[in-house]
PATOR-907452 format. One record per residue (C-alpha): chain; x, y, z. Coordinates in nm, 2 decimals, padded with zeros to 4 digits, always signed. Each point is the difference from the previous one (the first is absolute). Last residue first. Example, Ala and Ser with C-alpha at 12.3 -4.5 7.8 and 13.67 -1.06 7.14 Angstrom:
BEGIN
<rec "A"; <+01.37; -00.11; +00.71>>;
<rec "A"; <-00.14; -00.34; +00.07>>;
***
This chain:
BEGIN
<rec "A"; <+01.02; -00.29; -00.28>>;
<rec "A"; <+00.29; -00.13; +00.27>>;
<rec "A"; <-00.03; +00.11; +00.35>>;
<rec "A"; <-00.02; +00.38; +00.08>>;
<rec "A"; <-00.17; +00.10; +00.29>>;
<rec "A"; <-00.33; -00.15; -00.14>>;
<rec "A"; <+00.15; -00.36; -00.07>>;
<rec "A"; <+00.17; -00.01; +00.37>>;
<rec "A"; <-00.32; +00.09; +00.17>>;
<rec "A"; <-00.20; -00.24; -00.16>>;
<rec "A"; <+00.23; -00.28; +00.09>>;
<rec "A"; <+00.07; +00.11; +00.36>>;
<rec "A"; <-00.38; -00.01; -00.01>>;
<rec "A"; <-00.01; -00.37; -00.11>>;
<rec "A"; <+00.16; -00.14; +00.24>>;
<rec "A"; <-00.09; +00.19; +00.28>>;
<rec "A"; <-00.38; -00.12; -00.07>>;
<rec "A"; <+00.00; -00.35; -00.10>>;
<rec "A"; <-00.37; +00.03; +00.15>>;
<rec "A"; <-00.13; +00.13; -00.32>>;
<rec "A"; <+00.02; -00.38; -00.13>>;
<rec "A"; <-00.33; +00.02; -00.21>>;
<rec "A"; <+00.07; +00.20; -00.27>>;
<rec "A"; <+00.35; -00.08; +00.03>>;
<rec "A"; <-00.03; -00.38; -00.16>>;
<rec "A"; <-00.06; +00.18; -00.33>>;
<rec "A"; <+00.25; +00.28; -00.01>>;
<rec "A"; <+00.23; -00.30; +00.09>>;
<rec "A"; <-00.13; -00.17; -00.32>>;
<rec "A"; <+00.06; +00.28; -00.20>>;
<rec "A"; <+00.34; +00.08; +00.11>>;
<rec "A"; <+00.11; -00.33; -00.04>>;
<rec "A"; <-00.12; -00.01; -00.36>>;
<rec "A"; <+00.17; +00.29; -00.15>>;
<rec "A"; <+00.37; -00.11; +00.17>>;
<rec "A"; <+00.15; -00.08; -00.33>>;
<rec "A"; <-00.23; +00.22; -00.25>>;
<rec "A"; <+00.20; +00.28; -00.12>>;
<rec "A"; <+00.29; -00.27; +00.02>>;
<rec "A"; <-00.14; -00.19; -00.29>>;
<rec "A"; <+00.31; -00.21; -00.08>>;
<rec "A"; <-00.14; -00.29; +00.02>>;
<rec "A"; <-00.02; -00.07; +00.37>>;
<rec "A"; <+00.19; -00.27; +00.04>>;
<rec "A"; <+00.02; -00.19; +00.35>>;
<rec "A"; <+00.01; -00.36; -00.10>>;
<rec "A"; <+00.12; +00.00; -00.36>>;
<rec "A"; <-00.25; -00.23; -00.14>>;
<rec "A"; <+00.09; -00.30; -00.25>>;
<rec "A"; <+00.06; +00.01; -00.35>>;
<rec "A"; <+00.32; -00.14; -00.02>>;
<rec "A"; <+00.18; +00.33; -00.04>>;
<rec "A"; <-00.16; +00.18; +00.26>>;
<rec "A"; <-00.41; +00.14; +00.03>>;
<rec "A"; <-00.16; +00.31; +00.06>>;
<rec "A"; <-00.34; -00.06; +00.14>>;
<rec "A"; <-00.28; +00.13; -00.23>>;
<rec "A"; <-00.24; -00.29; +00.06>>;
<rec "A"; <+00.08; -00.19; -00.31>>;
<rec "A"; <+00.34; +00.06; +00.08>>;
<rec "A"; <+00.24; +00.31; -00.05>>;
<rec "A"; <+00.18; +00.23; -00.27>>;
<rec "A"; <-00.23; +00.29; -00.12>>;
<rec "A"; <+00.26; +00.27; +00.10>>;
<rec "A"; <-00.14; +00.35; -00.15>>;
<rec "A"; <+00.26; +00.17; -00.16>>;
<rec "A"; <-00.18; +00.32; -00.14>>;
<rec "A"; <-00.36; -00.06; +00.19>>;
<rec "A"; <-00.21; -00.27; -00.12>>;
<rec "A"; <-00.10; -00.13; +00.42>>;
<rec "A"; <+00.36; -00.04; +00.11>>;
<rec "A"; <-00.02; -00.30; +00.27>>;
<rec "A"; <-00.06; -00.11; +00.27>>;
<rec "A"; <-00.13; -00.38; +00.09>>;
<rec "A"; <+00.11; -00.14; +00.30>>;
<rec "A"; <+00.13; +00.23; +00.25>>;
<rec "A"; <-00.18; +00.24; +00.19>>;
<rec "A"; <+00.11; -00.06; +00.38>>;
<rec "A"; <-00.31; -00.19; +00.16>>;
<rec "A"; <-00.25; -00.08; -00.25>>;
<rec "A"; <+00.24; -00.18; -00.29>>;
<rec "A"; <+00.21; -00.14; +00.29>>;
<rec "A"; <-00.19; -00.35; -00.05>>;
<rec "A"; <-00.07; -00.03; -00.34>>;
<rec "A"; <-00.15; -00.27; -00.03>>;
<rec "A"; <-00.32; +00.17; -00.18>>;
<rec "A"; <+00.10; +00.35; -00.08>>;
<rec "A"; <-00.06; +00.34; +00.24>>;
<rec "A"; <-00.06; +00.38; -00.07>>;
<rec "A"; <+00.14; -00.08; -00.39>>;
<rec "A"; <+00.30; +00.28; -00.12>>;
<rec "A"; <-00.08; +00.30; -00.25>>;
<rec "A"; <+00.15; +00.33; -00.09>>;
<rec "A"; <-00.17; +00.23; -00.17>>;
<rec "A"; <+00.14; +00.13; -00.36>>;
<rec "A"; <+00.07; +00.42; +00.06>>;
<rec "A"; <+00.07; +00.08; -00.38>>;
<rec "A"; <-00.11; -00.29; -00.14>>;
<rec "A"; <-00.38; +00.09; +00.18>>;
<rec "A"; <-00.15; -00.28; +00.18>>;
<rec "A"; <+00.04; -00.45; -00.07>>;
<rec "A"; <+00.25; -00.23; -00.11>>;
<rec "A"; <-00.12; -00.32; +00.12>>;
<rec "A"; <+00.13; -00.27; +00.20>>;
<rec "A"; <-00.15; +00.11; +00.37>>;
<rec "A"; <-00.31; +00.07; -00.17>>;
<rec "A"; <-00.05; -00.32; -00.16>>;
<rec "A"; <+00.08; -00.16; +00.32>>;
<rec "A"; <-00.27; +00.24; +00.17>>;
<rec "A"; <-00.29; -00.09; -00.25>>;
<rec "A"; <+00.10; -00.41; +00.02>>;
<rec "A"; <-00.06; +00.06; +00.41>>;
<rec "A"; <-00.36; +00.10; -00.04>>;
<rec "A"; <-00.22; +00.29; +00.07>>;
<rec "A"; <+00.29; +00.24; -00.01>>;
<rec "A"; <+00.16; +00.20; +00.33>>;
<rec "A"; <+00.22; +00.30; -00.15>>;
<rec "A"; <+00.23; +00.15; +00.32>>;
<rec "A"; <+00.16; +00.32; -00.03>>;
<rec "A"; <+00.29; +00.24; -00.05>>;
<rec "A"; <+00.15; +00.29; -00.10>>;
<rec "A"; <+00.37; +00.15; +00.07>>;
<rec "A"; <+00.16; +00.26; +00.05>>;
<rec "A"; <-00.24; +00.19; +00.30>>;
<rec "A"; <+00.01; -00.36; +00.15>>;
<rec "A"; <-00.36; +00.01; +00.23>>;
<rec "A"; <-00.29; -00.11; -00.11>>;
<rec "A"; <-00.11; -00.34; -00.14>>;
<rec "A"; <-00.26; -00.03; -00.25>>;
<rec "A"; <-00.25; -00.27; +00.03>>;
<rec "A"; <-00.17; -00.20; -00.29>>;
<rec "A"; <-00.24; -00.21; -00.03>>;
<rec "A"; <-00.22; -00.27; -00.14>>;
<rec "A"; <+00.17; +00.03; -00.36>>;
<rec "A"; <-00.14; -00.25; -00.23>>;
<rec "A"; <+00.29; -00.13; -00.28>>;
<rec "A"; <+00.28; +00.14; -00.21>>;
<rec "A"; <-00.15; +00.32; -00.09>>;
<rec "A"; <-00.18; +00.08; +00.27>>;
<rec "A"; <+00.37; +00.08; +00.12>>;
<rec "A"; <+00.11; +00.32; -00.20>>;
<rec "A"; <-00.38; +00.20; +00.01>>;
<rec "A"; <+00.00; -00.14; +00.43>>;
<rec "A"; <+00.36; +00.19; +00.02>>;
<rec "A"; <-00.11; +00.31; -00.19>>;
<rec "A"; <-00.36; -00.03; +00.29>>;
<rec "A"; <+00.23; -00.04; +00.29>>;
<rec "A"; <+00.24; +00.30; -00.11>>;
<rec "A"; <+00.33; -00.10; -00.14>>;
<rec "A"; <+00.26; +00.36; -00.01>>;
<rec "A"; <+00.27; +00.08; -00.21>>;
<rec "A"; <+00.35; +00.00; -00.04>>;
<rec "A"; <+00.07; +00.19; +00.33>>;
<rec "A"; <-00.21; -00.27; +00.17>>;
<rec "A"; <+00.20; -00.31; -00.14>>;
<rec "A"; <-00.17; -00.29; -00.03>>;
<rec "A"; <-00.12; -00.35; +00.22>>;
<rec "A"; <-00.27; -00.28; +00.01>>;
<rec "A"; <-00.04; -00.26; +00.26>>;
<rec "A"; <-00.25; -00.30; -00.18>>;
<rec "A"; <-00.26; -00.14; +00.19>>;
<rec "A"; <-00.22; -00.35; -00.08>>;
<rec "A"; <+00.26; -00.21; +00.19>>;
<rec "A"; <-00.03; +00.26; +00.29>>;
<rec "A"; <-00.38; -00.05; +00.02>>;
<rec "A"; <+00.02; -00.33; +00.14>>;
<rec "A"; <+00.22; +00.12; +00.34>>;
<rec "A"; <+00.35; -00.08; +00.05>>;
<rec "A"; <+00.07; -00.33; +00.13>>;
<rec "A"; <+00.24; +00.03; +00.33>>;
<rec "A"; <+00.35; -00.08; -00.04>>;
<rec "A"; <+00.09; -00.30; +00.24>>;
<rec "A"; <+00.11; +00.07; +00.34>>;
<rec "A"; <+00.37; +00.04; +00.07>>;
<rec "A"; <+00.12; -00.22; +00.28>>;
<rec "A"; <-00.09; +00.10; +00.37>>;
<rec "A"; <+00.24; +00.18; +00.19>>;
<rec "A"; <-00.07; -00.01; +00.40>>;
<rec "A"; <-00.25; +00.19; +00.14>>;
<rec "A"; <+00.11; +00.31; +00.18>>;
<rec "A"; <-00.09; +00.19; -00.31>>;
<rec "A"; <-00.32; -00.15; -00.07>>;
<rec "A"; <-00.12; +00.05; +00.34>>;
<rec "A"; <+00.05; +00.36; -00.04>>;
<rec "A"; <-00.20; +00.03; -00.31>>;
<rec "A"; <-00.26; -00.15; +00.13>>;
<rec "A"; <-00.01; +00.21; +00.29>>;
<rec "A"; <+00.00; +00.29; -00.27>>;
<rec "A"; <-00.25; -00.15; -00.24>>;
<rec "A"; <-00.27; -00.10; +00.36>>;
<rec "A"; <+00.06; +00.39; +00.08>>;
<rec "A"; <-00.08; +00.16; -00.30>>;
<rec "A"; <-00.28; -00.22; -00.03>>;
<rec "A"; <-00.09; +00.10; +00.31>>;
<rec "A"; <+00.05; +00.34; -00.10>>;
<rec "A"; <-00.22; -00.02; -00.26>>;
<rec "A"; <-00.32; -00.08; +00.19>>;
<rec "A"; <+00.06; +00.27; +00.29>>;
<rec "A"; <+00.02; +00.24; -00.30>>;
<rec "A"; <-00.30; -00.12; -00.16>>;
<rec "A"; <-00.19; +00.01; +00.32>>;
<rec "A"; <+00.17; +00.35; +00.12>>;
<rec "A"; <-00.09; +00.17; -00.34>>;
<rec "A"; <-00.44; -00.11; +00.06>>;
<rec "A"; <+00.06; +00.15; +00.34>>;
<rec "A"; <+00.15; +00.30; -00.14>>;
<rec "A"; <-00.25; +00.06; -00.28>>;
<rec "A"; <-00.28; -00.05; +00.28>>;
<rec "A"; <+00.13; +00.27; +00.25>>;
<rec "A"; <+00.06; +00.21; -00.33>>;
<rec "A"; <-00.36; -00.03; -00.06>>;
<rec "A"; <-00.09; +00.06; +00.37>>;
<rec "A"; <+00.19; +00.34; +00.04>>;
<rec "A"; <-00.12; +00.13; -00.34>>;
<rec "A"; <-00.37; -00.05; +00.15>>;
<rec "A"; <+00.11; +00.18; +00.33>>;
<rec "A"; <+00.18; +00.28; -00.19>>;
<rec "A"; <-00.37; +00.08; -00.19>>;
<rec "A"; <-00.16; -00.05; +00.32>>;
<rec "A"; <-00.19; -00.30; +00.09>>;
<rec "A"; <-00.35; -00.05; +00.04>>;
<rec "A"; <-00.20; -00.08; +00.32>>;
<rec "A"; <-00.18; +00.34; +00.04>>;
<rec "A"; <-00.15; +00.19; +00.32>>;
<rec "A"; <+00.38; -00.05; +00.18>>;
<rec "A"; <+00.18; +00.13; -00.26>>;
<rec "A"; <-00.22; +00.27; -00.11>>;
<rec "A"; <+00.02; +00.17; +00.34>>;
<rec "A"; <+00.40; -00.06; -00.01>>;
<rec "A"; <-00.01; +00.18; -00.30>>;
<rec "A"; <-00.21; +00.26; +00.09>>;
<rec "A"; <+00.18; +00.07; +00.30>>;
<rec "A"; <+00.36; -00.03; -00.27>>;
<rec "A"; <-00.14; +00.26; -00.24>>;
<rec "A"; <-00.10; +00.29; +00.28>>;
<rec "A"; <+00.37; -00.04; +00.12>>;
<rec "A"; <+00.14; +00.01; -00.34>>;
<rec "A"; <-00.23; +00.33; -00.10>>;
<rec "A"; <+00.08; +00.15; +00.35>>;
<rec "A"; <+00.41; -00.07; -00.07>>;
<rec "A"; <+00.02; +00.10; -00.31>>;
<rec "A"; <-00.03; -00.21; -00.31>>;
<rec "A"; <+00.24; -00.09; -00.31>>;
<rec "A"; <+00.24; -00.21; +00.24>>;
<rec "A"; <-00.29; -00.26; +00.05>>;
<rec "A"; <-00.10; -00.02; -00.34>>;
<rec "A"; <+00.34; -00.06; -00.10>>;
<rec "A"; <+00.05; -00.22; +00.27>>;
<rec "A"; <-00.31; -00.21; -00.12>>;
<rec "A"; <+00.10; +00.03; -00.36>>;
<rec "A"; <+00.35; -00.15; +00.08>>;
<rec "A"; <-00.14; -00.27; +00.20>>;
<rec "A"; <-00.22; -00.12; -00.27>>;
<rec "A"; <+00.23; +00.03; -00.24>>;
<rec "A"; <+00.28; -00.23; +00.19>>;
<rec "A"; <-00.27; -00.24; +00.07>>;
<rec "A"; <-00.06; -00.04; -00.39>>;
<rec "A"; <+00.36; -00.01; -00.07>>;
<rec "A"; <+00.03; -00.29; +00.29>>;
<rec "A"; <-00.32; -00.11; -00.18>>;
<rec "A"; <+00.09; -00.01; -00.39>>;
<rec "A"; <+00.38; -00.13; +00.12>>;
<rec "A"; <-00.19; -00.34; +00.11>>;
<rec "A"; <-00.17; -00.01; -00.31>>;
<rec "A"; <+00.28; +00.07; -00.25>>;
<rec "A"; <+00.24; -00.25; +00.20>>;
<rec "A"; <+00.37; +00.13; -00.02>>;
<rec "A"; <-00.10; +00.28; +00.30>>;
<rec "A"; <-00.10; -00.29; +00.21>>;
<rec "A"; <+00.23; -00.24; -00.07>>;
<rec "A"; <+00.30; +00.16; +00.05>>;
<rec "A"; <-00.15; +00.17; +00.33>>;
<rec "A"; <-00.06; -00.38; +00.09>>;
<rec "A"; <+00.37; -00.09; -00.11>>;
<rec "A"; <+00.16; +00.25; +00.19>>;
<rec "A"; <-00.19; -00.08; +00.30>>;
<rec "A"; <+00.09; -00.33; -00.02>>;
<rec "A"; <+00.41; +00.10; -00.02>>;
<rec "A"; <-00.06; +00.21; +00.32>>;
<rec "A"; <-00.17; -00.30; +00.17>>;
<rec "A"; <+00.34; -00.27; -00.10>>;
<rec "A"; <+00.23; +00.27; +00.02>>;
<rec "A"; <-00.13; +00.01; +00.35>>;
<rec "A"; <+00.02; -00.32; +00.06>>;
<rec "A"; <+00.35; -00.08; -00.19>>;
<rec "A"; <+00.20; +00.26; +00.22>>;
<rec "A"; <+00.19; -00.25; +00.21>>;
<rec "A"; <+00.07; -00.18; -00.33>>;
<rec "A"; <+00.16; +00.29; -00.17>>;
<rec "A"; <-00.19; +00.10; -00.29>>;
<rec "A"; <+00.02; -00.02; -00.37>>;
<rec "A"; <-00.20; -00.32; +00.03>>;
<rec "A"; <-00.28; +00.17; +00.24>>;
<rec "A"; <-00.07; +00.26; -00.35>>;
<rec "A"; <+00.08; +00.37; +00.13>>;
<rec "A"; <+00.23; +00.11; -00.25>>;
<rec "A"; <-00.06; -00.15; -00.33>>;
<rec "A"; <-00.38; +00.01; +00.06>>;
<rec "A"; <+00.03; +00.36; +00.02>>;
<rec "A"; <+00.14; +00.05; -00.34>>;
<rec "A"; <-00.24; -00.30; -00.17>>;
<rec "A"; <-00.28; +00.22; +00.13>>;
<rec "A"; <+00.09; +00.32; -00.08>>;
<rec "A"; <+00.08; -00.11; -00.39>>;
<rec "A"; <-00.36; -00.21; -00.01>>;
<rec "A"; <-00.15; +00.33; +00.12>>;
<rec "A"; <+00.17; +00.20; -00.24>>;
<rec "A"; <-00.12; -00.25; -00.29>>;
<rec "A"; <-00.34; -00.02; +00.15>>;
<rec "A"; <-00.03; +00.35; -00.07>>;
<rec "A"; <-00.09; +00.32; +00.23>>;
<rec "A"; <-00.17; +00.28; -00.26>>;
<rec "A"; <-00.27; +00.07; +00.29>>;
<rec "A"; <+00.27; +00.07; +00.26>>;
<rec "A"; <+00.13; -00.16; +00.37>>;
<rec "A"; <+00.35; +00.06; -00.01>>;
<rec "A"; <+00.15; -00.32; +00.09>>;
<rec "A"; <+00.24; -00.12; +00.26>>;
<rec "A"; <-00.13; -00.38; -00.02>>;
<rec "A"; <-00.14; +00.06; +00.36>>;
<rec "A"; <-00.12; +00.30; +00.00>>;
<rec "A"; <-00.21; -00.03; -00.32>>;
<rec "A"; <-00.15; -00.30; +00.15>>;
<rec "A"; <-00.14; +00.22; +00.32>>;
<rec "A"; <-00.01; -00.27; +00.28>>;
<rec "A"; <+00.37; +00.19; +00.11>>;
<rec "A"; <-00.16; +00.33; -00.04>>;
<rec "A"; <-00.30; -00.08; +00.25>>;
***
């Protein structure tokens, strides 16, 4: 039926150049409207189903195999009315007696029959997974709630960012000055000790960035403290995290600094942390490396997202708000 059809239900035009970026868009559209917590409570049921079968024909055209046998079915339909429509009425009626003959002598399926049962299979396999995430989706949220009747609780302790972030330096430049491809960036850094990896961040059209992860932590102080790319377009570099330092992970701060460029601040602590008069750290400072200052949390978020897919309003509104015209 048209409402079963995925298509219908995200609004789509069903077409061979379709994208996962259109469907994404569709999706996050739809979901705005009709999910239950956008609803009036007396409504919440049937927001509830309509908002489920928004998220199966999501994941059905979004998953390559799945979107193989609804396409597969929709051939297979289209041939046989095709073939049907090309033949007159004697030739159609003489086609379906031998059909039905053949039918009944031979225990195979038909072409639509056979792209039937594969998407009967693709659908079950998409209900499992999708019955499994939203029960997580549903033991977050009534978490969620309980935490917010709950009274407040002090502050918990900063948690330990991860080993690899002591090895990792964030690295920034200026796009219209020039650009840092992975391997000009692995030429610069191999320099100053064993580069495991590096990963380039897209999205600022102005400015360039990425994250260098050394072998060892010595490597990535080195790099933090030395002048390094081209004079004209220096890059910018600030440690991913620093032993003690708590807020180093969480905000950015601890460590920036100019990396050679024309007045490049080298002022700071052993560990790159700007320090006062007597020495000490100025809790808060960033160093001056505002190119860099919220780098890290947008990493790490990135990071814990790729498994949190149920924060779904949350971070739709986002996407939404970034592609109709949020800051670049």
């Amino acid at each position: 039926m048209a409402e079963d059809d995925p298509y219908v239900v995200l609004g789509l035009e069903p077409r061979p150049g379709l994208t996962d970026g259109e469907i994404k868009k569709a999706y996050r559209r739809k979901a705005l409207k009709l999910h239950p917590d956008k609803r009036a409570a007396s409504e919440r049921d049937r927001a509830q189903k309509e908002f489920d079968a928004l998220q199966k024909a999501y994941d059905v055209l979004l998953d390559p195999e799945a979107r193989a046998a609804l396409e597969n079915l929709a051939r297979a339909r289209a041939a046989s009315r095709a073939r049907d429509e090309a033949q007159d009425a004697k030739r159609r009626k003489m086609r379906e007696d031998l059909e039905r003959r053949e039918r009944r002598a031979a225990a195979g399926k038909t072409e639509e029959e056979e792209a039937k049962e594969r998407l009967r299979v693709e659908l079950a396999r998409l209900r499992r997974d999708f019955k499994t995430r939203k029960r997580a989706y549903d033991a977050e949220t009534a978490a969620e709630r309980a935490s917010a009747s709950a009274p407040a609780a002090a502050p918990a302790a900063p948690a330990s960012p991860p080993e690899h972030l002591f090895r990792t330096v964030k690295v920034a430049w200026r796009r219209d000055a020039g650009d840092y491809p992975v391997h000009k960036l692995r030429d610069v850094y191999a320099k100053l000790g064993a580069v495991e990896d590096i990963v380039i961040r897209d999205g600022k059209k102005k400015k360039g960035s990425a994250l260098v992860v050394f072998a060892d932590g010595r490597a990535a102080e080195r790099a933090a403290r030395a002048a390094a790319g081209d004079p004209a377009n220096p890059l910018l570099a600030v440690r991913a995290a620093t032993r003690g330092a708590a807020h180093s992970c969480a905000s950015g701060d601890g460590g920036a600094r100019g990396a050679g460029g024309p007045g490049g601040s080298r002022a700071g602590g052993a560990d790159g942390v700007p320090t006062g008069e007597g020495g000490g750290a100025v809790p808060g400072a960033s160093g001056g490396n505002v190119a860099n200052r919220d780098y890290e949390s947008v990493v790490l978020a990135n990071m814990r997202r790729a498994e949190e897919r149920a924060r779904l309003v949350a971070e739709m509104e986002k996407e939404e708000a970034e592609e109709d015209g949020g800051p670049t």
